[in-house]
C-alpha positions as CSV (number, residue, x, y, z in Angstrom):
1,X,13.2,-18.8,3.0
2,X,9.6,-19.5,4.6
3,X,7.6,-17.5,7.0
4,X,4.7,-18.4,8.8
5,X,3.9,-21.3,10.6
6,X,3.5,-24.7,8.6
7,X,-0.1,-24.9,8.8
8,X,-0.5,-21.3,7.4
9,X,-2.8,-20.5,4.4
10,X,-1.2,-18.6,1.2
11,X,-2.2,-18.5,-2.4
12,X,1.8,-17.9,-3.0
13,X,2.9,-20.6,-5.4
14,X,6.6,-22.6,-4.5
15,X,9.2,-21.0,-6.8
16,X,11.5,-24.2,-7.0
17,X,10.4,-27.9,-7.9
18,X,12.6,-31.2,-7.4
19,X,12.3,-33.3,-9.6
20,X,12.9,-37.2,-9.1
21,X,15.1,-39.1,-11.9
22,X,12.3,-42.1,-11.9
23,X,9.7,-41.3,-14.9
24,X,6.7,-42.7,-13.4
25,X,7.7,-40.3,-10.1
26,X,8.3,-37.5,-12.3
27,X,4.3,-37.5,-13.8
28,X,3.2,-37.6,-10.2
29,X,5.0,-34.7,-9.4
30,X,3.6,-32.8,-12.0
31,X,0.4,-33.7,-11.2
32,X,0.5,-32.5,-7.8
33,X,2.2,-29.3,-8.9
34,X,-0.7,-28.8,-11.4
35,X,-3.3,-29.4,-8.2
36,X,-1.0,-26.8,-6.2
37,X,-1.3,-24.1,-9.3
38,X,-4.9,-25.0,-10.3
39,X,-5.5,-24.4,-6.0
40,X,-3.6,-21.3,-6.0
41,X,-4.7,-19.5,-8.9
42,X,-8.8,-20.6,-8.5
43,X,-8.3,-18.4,-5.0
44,X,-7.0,-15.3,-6.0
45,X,-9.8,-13.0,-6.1
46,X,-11.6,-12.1,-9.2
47,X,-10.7,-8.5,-9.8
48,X,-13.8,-8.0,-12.1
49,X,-16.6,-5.5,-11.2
50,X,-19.4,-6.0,-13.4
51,X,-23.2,-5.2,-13.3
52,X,-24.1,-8.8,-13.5
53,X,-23.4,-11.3,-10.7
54,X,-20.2,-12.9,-10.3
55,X,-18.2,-15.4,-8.2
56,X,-14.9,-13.1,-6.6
57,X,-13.3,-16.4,-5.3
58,X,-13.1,-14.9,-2.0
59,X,-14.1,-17.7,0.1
60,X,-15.0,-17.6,3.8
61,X,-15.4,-20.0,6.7
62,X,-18.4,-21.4,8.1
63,X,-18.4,-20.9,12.1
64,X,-18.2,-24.5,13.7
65,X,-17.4,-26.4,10.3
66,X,-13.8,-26.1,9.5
67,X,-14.9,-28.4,5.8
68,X,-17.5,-26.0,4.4
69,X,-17.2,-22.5,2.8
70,X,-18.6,-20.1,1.7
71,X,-18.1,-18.4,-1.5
72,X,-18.8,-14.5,-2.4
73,X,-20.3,-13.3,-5.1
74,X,-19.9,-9.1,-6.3
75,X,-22.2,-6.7,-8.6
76,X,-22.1,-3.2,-9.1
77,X,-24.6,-0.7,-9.5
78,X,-24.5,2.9,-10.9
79,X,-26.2,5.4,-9.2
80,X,-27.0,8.0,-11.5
81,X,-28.0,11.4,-10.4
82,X,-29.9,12.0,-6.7
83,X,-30.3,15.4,-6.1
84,X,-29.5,17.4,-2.4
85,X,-32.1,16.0,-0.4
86,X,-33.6,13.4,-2.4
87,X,-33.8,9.7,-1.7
88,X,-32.8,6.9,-4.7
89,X,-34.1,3.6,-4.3
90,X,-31.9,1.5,-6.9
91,X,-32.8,-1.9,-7.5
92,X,-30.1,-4.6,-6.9
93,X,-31.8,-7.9,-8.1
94,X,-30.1,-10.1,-5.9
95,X,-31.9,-13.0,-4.4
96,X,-30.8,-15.4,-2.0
97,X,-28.8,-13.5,0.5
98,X,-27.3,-14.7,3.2
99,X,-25.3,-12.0,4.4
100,X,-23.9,-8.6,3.0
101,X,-19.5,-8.9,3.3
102,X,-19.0,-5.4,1.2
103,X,-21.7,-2.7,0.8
104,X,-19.4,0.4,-0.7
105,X,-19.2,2.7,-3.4
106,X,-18.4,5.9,-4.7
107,X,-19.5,9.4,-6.4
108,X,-18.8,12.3,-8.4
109,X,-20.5,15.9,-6.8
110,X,-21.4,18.6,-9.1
111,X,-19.2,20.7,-6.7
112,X,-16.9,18.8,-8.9
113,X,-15.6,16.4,-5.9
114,X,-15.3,12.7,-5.4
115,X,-17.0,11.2,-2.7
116,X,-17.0,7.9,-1.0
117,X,-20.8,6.5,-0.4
118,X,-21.6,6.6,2.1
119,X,-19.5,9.6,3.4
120,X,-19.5,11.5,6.3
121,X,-18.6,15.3,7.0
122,X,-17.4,16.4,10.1
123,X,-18.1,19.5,10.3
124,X,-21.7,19.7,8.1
125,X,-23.7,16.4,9.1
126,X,-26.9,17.8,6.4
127,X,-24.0,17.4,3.8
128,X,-23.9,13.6,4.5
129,X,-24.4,10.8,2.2
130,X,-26.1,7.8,3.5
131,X,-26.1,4.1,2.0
132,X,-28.0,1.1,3.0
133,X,-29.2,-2.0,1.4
134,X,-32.8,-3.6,1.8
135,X,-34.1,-6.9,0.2
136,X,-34.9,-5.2,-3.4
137,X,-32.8,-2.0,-3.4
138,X,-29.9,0.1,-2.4
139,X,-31.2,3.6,-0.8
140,X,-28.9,6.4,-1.0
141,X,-30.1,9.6,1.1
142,X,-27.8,12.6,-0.4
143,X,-27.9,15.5,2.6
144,X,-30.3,18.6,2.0
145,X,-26.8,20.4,1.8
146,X,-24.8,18.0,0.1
147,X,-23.8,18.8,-4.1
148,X,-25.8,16.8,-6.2
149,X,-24.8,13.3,-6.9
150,X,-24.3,13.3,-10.6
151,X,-22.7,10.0,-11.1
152,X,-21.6,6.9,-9.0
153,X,-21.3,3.3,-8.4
154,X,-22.0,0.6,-6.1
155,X,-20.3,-2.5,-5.3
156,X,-22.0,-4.9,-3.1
157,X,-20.6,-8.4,-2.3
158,X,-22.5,-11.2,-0.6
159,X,-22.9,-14.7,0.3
160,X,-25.9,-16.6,-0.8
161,X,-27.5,-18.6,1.4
């Protein structure tokens, strides 16, 4: 059974196929099943986080132009250690940006605890972590009463204009 309306996107492949008894019908059924599965697995996202730049297949609209998308591309970045107080300027190396769809990450304290970047306390706002992105680097502010960041990583994911 089908839900949805007809028009509706998936990336969910049909589990049955009908198959005509005519040969010459048969390879054009195949080939359009191969399209469908070729289609369907191309736009499944790309579940690799690397620190060079890759395609996700994530692919998003373009406002007023139904035809043209856009396609997002991921790279992660490790943080390494920034101090309470102290500001770290990492350098992405990403050109070309057209606009930021994920800016995220994560970190390990030397309380030990593990921290989302950037995080927010509710209770201790000198204990924050702050995250944003510029056109050469990622800064990180870690809160003059935060732990110490002693490991963590990025993951930014763009479009490219």
């Amino acid at each position: 059974m089908t839900f949805g309306p007809v028009n509706a996107i998936s990336n969910s492949l049909p589990i049955e196929i009908q198959l005509p008894k005519d040969q010459n019908d048969v390879n054009s059924v195949f080939a359009e099943r191969h399209r469908i599965i070729a289609d369907v697995v191309n736009l499944k996202e790309n579940a690799q986080y690397e620190e060079n730049e890759l395609l996700t297949a994530q692919r998003w609209f373009t406002a007023n132009d139904n035809q043209t998308k856009r396609y997002t591309y991921r790279k992660v970045l490790e943080t390494g250690v920034i101090n309470a107080g102290a500001t770290a300027n990492i350098a992405h190396g990403i050109t070309g940006i057209s606009l930021f769809t994920k800016i995220c990450g994560c970190c390990v304290t030397a309380t030990p605890d593990y921290r989302p970047i950037p995080y927010a306390s509710a209770t201790a706002v000198n204990q924050q972590i702050e995250m944003n992105v510029t056109a050469a680097n990622v800064v990180i502010i870690n809160g003059a009463a935060a732990p110490q960041i002693t490991s963590g990583v990025i993951i930014l994911e763009y479009i490219k204009a």
